[in-house]
N, C-alpha and C positions, 0 to 999 in steps of 0.2 A: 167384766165384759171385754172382749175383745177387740184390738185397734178398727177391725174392718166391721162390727156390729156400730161401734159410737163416731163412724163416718159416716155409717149409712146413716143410723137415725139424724146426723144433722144435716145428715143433704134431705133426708124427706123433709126437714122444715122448711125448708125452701121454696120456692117456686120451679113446676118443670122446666120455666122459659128458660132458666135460668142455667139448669142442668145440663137441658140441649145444646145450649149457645159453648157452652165447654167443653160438653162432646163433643159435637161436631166441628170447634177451634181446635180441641188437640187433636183432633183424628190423624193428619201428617206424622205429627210429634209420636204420638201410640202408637200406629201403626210400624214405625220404625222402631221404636226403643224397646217395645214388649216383642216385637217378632225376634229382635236380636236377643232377645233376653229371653226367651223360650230357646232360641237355634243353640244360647251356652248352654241351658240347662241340659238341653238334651245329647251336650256331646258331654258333659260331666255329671255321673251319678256319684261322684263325690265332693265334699267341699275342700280344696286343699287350696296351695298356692300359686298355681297354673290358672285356677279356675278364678283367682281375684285377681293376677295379671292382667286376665282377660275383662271382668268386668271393670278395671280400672279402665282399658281400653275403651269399651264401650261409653264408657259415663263421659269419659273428654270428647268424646266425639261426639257425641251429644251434645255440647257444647256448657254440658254443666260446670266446666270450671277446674283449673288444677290443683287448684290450692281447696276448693271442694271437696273435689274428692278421693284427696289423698283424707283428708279429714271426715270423709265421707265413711271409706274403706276401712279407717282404724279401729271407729264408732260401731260395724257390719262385724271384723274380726273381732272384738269385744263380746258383741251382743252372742254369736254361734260360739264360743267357747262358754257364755253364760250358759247357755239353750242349749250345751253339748249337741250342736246340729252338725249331721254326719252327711244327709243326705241332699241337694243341691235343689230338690222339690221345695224344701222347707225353707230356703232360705229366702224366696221371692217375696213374701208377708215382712221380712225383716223388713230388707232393701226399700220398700215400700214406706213405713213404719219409719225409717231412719230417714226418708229423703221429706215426708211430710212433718217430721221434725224442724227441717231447716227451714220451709217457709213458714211455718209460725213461732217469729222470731219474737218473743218480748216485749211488750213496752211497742213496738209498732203499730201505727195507727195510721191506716189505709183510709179512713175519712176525709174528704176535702174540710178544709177547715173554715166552715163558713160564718158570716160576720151577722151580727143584729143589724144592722144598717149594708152597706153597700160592699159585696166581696171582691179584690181586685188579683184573678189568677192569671200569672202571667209564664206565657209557652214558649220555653226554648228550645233546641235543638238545631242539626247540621239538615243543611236542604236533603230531599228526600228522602225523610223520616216519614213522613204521612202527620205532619203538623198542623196543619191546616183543613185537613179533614179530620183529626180531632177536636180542635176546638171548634168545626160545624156540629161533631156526634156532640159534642159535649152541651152545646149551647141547646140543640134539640132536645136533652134529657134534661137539662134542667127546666127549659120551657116547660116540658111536660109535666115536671113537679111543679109548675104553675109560678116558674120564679120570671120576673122581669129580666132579659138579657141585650147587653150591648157588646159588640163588637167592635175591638181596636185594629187596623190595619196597618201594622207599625213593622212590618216588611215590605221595605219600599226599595230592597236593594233588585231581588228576584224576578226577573219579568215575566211577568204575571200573577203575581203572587197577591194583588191587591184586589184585581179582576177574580182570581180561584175565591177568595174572601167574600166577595159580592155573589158569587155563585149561592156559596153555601148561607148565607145571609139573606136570600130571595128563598133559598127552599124551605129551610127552617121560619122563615118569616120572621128574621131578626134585621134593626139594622148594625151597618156597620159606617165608624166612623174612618175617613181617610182623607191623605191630601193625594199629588201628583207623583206618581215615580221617581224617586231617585231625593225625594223629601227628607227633612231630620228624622227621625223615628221619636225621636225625645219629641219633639215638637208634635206629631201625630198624638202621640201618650198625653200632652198637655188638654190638647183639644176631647180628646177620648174620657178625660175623666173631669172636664167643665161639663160636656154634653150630658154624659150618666150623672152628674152630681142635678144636675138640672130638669132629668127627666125621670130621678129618685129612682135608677134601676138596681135591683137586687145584686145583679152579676156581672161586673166587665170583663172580661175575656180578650186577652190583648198578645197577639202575632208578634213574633219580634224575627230579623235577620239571622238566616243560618250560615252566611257564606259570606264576608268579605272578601279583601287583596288576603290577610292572613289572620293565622288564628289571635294574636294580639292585640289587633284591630277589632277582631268579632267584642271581645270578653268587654273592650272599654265600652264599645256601642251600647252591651247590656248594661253595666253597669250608668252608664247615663241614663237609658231608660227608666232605671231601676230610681234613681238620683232623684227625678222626677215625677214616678207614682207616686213615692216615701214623702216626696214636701207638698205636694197636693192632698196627699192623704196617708197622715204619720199613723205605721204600722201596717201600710198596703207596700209590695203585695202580698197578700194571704197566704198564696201558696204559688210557689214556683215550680211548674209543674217542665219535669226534662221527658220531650217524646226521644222514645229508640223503638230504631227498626228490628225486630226479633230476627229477620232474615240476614244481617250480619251479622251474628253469633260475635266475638270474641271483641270486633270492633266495638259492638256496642258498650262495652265495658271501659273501652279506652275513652271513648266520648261521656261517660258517663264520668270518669274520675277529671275531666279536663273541666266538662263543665262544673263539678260539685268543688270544686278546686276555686273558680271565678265567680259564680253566683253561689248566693244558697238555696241549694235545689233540695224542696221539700216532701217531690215526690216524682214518682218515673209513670211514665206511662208509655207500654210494653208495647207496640201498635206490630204487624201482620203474622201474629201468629199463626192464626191459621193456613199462614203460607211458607212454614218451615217444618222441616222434619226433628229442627233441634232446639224442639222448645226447653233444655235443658240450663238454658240462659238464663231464665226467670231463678231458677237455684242457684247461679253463681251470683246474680246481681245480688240477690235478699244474704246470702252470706256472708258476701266479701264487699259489699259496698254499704256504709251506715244509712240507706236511702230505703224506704219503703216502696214496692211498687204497688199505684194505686191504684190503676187501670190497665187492661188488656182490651187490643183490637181482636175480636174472635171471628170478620167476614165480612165483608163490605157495606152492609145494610145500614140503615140509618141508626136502627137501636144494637149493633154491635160492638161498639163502645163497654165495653162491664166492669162495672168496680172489680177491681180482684178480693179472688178468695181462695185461700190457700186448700178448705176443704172442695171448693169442688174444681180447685186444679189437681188435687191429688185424685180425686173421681177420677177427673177426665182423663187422663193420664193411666192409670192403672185400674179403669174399670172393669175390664177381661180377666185381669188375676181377682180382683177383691169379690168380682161373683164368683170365682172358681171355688177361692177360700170361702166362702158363704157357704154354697154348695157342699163341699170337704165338711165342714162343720156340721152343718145338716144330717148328712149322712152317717157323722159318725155319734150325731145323737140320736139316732134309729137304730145304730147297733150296739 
């Protein structure tokens, strides 16, 4: 069976809702990467070395990553010397075929890791990531899987950052625990996990500071925090989850290795995708960083929040070639 026949049948087991929220998050990202990836093919109806110069070109700018896909490119010249592929038509199913290789990495496991008794996930990242409105999507979704949810407001440096908290905390219909602006954070985390321990809630959810005076300052803050779930509740937290913004491409990778360097960040979560044309990122993070990503923001709405899934990011992504090759296939089983 062929790679684009055993991605469709696992996206039909899925749910549409699911499908859509993918299409319509990478539609930027596609719209970009496959027009420029049609405009190569069609100025090269052969496949030679001009013609990967170029699509190296493309793939970095994308922001898929250099150390990618230079490794990307070697694995592509490999594959068309197996497939003796001459013509620059045939080669689009590889490329496709090689890059949904790289996000299903091994051993990665994109599950929140959740507890028998109480789970305590706790969210880092640099001020405006979209922090805070993931863990309101977050706390929503798991409401809705019917789990008890509290709220930690243990960003007390950010003004306003306490009050955005209480927003999303009134909408979702969660509360949230907090003291006064400018409060220990540690000291917020103590309060936050007497209250859930005392109102037996399934999921604490706890905001921590993206921004001190400097970044040395930030990491020990965490690590306090951190100090003080872990002795209130030995082996919390569960899962350290690092929000990045997909709209700064290359940044995000540098904040990604800063923090997985100072905490142990369990899992990433990819937030405005659908508001970059380079969603290319998601391929450098899952290759070159030992972090799984376990979440995409795909559009503002309350349930846009999506687990990731490498098959229907490579859908969404390369939907317009995989029905062509469908279609190609079709055809040339009629004749």
């Amino acid at each position: 069976m062929s790679f684009f026949k055993k991605l469709k049948e696992k996206i039909t087991q899925q749910t549409d809702t699911v499908t859509d929220k993918f299409k319509s998050g990478l539609e930027k990202t596609r719209d970009s990467f496959v027009g420029k990836m049609n405009q190569l093919v069609a100025r090269y109806r052969t496949v030679d070395e001009d013609f990967f110069e170029e699509l190296e070109e493309l793939l970095i700018s994308s922001d898929v990553g250099v150390a990618t896909v230079m490794e990307l490119i070697d694995e592509i010249k490999d594959e068309v010397k197996l497939k003796n592929i001459k013509n620059t038509e045939d080669i689009q199913p590889v490329i496709s075929e090689k890059l949904a290789g790289l996000l299903e990495k091994d051993g990665d496991d994109t599950s929140l890791n959740m507890q028998e008794g109480m789970t305590v996930i706790l969210f880092v990242g640099v001020n405006g990531v979209g922090k805070t409105t993931t863990i309101g999507k977050m706390a929503h979704m798991l409401k809705e899987e019917g789990k008890k949810v509290l709220l930690a407001a243990g960003d007390t440096f950010r003004a306003g950052a306490i009050e955005q908290l209480e927003v999303w905390g009134e909408r979702v219909g969660v509360d949230v625990i907090k003291q006064q602006a400018g409060s220990d954070p540690a000291a917020v985390m103590f309060d936050a996990v007497q209250a859930a321990k005392s109102r037996e809630v399934d999921v604490l959810l706890c905001d921590t500071a993206g921004r001190l005076q400097n970044k040395v300052n930030l990491m020990k803050e965490l690590e306090k925090v951190k100090k003080v779930i872990e002795r209130e509740i030995p082996g919390a937290p569960h899962e350290v989850l690092l929000v990045l913004d997909a709209t700064t491409g290359q940044n995000a990778m540098t904040q990604a290795k800063t923090f997985g360097e100072a905490t142990d960040v369990s899992g990433i979560v990819l937030t405005k995708l659908d508001g970059t044309a380079k969603g290319g990122i998601v391929l450098a993070i899952r290759n070159e960083l030992d972090i799984p990503v376990k979440f995409v923001g795909l559009g503002e709405q309350m349930d846009d929040l999506q687990p990731f899934d490498a098959e229907q990011f490579v859908y969404g992504l390369f939907k317009d070639i995989l029905e062509a090759a469908e279609e190609e296939e079709e055809t040339e089983k009629e004749t």
